[in-house]
C-alpha positions in Angstrom: -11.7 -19.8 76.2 -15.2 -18.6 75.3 -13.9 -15.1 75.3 -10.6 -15.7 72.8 -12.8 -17.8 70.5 -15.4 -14.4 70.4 -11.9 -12.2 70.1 -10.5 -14.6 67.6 -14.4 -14.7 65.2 -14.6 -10.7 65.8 -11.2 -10.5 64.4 -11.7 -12.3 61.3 -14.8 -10.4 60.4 -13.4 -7.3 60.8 -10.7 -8.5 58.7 -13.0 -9.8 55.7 -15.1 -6.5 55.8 -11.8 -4.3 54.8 -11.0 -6.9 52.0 -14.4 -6.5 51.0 -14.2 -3.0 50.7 -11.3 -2.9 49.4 -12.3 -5.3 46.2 -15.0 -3.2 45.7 -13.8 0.5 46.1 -12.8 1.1 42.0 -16.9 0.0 41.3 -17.4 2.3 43.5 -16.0 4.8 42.6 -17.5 4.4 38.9 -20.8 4.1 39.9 -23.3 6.6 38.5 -22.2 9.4 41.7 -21.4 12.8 40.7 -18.4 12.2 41.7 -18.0 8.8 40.2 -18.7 9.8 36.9 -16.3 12.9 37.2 -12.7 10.7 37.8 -14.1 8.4 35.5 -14.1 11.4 33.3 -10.8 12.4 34.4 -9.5 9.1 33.7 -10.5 9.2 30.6 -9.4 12.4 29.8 -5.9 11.7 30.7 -6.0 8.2 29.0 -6.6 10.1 26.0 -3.7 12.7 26.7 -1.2 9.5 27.0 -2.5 8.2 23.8 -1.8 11.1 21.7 1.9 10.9 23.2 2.6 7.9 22.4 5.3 7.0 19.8 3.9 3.9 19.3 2.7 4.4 15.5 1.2 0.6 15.4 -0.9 0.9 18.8 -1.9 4.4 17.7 -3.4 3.6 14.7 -4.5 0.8 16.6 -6.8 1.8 18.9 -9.2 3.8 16.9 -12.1 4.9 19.3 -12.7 5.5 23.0 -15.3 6.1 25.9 -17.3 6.5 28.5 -19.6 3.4 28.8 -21.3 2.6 32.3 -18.6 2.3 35.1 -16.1 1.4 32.3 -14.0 3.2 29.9 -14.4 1.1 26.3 -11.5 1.0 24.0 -11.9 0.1 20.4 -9.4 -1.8 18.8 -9.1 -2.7 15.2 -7.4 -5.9 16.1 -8.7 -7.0 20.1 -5.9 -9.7 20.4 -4.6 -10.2 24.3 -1.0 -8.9 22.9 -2.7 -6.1 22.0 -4.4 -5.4 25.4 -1.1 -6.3 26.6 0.6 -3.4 24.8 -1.9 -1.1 25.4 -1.9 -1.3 29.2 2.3 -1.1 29.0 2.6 2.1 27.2 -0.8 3.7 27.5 -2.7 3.4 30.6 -3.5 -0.1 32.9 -6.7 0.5 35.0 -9.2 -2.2 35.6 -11.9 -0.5 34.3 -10.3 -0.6 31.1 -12.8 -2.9 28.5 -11.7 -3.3 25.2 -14.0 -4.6 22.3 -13.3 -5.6 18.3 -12.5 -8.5 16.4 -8.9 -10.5 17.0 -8.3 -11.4 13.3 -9.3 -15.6 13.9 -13.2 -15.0 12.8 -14.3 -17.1 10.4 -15.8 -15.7 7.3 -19.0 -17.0 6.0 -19.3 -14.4 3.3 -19.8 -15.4 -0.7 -19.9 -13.4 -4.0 -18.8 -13.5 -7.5 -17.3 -10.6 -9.6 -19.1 -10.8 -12.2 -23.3 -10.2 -11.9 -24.0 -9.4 -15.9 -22.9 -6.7 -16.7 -21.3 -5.4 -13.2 -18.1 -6.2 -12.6 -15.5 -5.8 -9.8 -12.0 -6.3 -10.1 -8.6 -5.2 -8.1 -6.5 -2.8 -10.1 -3.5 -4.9 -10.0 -3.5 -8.7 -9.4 -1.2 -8.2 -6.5 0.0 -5.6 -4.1 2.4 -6.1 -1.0 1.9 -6.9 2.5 3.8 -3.6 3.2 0.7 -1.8 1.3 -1.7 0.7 3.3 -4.3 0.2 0.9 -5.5 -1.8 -1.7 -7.7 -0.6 -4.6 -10.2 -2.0 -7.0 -12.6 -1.2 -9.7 -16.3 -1.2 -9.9 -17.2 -1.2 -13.5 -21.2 -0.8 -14.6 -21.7 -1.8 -18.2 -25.2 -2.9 -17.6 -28.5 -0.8 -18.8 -29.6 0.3 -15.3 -28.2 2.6 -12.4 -26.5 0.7 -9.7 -25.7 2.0 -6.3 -23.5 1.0 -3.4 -21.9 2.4 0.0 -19.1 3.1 1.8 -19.4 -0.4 3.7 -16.8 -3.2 2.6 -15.4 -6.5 4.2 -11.9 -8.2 4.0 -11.0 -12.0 4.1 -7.6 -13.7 4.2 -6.6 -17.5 3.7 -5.0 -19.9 6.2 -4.8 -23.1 5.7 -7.8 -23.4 3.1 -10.2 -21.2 5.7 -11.4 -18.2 5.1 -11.0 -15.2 8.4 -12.3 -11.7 8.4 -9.3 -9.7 8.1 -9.6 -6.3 10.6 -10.8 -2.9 9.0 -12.5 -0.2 9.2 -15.9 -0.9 11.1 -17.5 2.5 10.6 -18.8 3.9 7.5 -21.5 6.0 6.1 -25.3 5.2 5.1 -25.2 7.4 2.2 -25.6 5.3 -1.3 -23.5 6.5 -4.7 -25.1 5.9 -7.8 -22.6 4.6 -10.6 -24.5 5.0 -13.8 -24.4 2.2 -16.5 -21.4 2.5 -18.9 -19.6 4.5 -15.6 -16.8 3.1 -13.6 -15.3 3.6 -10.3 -12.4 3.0 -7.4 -12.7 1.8 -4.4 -10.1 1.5 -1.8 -9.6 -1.0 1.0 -7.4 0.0 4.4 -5.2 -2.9 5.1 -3.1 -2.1 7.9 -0.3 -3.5 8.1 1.0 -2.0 11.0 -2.1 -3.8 13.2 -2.8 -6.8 11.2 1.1 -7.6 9.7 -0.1 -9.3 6.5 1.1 -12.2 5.0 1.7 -13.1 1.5 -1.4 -15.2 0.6 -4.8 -14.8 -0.6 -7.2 -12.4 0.0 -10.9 -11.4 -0.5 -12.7 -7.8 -1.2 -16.1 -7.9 -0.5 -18.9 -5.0 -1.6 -22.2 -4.8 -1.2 -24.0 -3.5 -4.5 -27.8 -2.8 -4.7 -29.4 -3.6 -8.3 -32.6 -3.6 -9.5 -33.7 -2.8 -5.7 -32.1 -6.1 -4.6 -28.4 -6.5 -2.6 -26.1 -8.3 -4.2 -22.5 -9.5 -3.1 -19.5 -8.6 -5.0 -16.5 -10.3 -4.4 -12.6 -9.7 -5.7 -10.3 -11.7 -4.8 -6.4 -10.7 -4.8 -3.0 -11.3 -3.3 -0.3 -10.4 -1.1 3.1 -10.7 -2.2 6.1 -10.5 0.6 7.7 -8.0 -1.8 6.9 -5.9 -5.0 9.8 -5.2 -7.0 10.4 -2.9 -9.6 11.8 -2.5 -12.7 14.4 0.4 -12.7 12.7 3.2 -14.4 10.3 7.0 -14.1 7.4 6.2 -11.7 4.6 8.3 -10.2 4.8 8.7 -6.6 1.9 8.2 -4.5 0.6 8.1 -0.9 -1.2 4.3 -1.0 2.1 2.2 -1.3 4.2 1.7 1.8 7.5 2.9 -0.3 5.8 5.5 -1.6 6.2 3.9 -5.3 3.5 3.2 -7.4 3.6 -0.7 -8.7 3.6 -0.2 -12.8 6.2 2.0 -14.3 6.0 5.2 -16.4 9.0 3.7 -18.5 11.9 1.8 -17.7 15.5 1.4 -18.4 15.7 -0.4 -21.6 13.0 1.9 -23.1 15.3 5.2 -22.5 17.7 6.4 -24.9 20.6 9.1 -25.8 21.9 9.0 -22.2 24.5 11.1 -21.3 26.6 13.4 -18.2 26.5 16.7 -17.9 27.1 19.0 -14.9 24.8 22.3 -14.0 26.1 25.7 -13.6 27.1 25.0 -9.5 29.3 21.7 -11.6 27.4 19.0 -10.2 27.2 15.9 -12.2 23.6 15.4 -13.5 22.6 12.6 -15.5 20.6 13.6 -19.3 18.2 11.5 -21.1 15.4 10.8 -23.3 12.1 8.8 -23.9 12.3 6.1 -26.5 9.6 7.8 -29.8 6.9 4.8 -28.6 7.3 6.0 -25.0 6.9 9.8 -25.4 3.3 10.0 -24.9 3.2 8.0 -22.1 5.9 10.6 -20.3 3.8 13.2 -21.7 0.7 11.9 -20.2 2.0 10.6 -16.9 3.9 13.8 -16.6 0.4 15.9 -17.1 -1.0 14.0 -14.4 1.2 14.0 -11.7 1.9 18.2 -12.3 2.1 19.6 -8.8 3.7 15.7 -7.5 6.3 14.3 -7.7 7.9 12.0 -9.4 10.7 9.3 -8.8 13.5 7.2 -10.7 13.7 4.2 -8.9 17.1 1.7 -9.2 17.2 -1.2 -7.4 14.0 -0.5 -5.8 15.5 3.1 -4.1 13.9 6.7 -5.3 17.7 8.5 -6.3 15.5 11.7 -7.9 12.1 12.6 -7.3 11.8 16.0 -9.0 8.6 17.9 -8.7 6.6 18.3 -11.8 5.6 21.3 -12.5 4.2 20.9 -16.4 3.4 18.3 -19.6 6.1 17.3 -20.8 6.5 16.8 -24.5 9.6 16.5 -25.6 10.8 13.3 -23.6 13.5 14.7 -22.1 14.5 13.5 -18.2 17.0 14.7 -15.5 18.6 12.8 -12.9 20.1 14.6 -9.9 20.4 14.2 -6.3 21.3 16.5 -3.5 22.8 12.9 -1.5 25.6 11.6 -2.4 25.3 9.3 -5.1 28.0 8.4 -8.0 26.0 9.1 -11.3 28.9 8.4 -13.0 28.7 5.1 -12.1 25.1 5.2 -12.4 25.2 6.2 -15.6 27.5 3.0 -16.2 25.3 0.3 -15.1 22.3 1.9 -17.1 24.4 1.4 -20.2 24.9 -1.7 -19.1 21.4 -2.4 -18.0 20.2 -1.4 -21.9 23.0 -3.9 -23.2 21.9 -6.8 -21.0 18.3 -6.4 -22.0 19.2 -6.1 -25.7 21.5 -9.1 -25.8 18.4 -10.9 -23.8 16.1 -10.0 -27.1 18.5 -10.7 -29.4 19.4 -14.1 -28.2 15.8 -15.2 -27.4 15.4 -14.4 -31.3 18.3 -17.2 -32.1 20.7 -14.1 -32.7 23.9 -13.2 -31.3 24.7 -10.0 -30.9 28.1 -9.7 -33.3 25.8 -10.8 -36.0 24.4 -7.5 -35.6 26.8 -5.3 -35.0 30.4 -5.9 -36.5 32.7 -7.5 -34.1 35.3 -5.1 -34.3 33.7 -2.2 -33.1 35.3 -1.2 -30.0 33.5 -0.9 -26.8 32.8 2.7 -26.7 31.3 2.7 -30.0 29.2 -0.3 -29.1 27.6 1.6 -25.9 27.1 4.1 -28.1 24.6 2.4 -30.4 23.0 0.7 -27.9 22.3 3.8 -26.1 20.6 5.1 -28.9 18.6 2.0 -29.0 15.7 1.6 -27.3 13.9 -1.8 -26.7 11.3 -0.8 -29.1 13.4 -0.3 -31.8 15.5 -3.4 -31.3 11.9 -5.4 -31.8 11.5 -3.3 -34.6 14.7 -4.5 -36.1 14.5 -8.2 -35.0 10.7 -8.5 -36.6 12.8 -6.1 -39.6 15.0 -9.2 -39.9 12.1 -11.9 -39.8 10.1 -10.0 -42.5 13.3 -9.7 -44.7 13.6 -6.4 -44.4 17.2 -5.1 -44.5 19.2 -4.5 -41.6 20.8 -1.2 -42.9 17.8 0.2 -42.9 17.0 -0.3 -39.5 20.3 0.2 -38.7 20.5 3.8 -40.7 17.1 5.1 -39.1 
């Protein structure tokens, strides 16, 4: 009995020194050994080959920074949630000497600061921009007497449920300070990915630090979010900083075009002509100057149709629409007329007029698309302040 008991206690130990060994091979094998660090190495090496393959835009962008730290291999993540991990281990590489580090987007934020210190002022360039938005934008303006000088460094806060939460960024930037001299202004942009972080429509905070006088002050702008931005149909620039590729405030819209017409080009595609309204010429001509060597886009119902390059100023006012897709500008052309008549009848009628006091009510309906294409919103204000300042309508009519 003596001698099974002995057999049976031998047995077990054996037993637990494999597990042991076993638990601990993959330390290991990272310890600080050549040979260690070289399939640590190799690990990472191949983690980083998996990476660049995957398809996963979202987890790409992501997961931002990796290496060698210790016996481990450290993955940065912009947002460190477990679903995150999660996803990272399924389509990238699951090892246990993975360690990932960065915030998970529930942080509290402490941080306070006012837009306004004297003269220094920051501000977002639009009041709103969508959750769909890579980037958000603001302006530092400097209309005090001294120099003022700030970095590259900036923080982001969103709302829930009356807290304030650090909203993940970028987390590395630059110790190199930028003088903004006093009547000067700048731009500063804000990464907001929304691939990582999907934003929700709600507040949000910009925050900047800004050194005056030899002291560090915080500025603060606060913005929003909206689920979607649309837009007016109209000429807008194109840029890279909007999800759609659409810029948010238009070059000139619908109601402000005029004399539109079809025409076809010498292969006898339809193309659809037009011009700029007199008020909106200069705007065209401007916009047009800055976006030579871009692109350009007419949106309708929040879809680019045309996006023609630009390839000079434009003076004149004159506009083309025309698509290689297949589109009906016919009937395009139809519901702009339409689109000019609507808005007109909207002005008139907010002005306590209706419309066959303004135009005889026999005309028939070609003739009546035919002056209010020639009509631009502008003009129709012109007419209806005409009106209230007892000016003739056949003068405004006849110009």
């Amino acid at each position: 009995m003596k001698i099974l008991i002995l057999l049976t206690l031998l047995s077990c130990l054996a037993a637990a020194g494999c597990t042991g060994k076993r638990q601990q091979s993959p330390a290991r094998e990272t310890t600080g050994t050549d040979a260690g660090k070289e399939k640590l190495s190799a690990l990472l090496d191949e983690m980083r080959a998996r990476l660049a393959a995957t398809t996963d835009t979202a987890l790409y962008i992501n997961a931002f920074g990796n290496g060698r730290e210790g016996d481990s291999i450290r993955v940065a993540l912009l947002r460190n949630s477990p679903e995150w991990q999660k996803r990272f281990r399924q389509h990238v590489m699951d090892s246990p000497v993975l360690a990932f580090d960065g915030p998970d987007g529930q942080e509290p934020c402490p941080l306070e600061g006012t837009a306004r210190i004297g003269g220094v002022h920051l501000a977002p360039q639009q009041a709103a921009f969508s959750t769909a938005d890579r980037t958000a934008h603001f302006i530092l303006h400097n209309q005090s007497t001294d120099t003022i000088s700030y970095g590259s460094a900036y923080s982001l806060a969103y709302e829930r449920d009356g807290q304030w939460y650090y909203l993940p960024t970028d987390r590395f930037f630059t110790s190199l300070l930028i003088d903004l001299s006093p009547g000067g202004k700048t731009i500063l942009s804000a990464n907001l990915y929304p691939e990582v972080n999907v934003n929700r429509p709600g507040r949000y905070r910009f925050f900047k630090e800004v050194e005056m006088n030899g002291q560090e002050e915080t500025m603060m702008a606060e913005f929003e979010l909206a689920a979607r931005v649309h837009r007016e149909n109209g000429w807008y620039r194109l840029v890279d900083n909007a999800a759609d590729g659409i810029a948010l405030r238009p070059i000139v819209t619908v109601k402000e075009l005029k004399d539109l017409r079809l025409d076809t080009d010498a292969f006898g595609r339809t193309r659809l002509l037009g011009n700029m309204s007199e008020r909106k010429r200069q705007a065209w001509a401007d916009s047009t100057e800055q976006a030579v060597g871009t692109r350009i886009g007419f949106v309708f119902n929040d879809s680019i149709l045309s996006s023609p390059q630009v390839n000079m100023r434009i003076e004149s006012g004159n506009f083309e629409i025309a698509t290689m897709r297949p589109y009906d500008l016919k009937k395009l052309y139809r519901l702009l007329i339409q689109e000019k008549r609507d808005s007109l009848d909207a002005l008139f009628r907010a002005n306590g007029w209706e419309k066959d006091t303004l135009f005889c009510r026999n005309l028939p309906h070609e003739k009546l698309d035919s002056i209010y294409n020639s009509l631009d919103y502008a003009d129709a204000e012109a007419i209806v302040q005409g009106f209230e300042t007892g000016i003739p309508n056949e003068v405004w009519i006849d110009k």
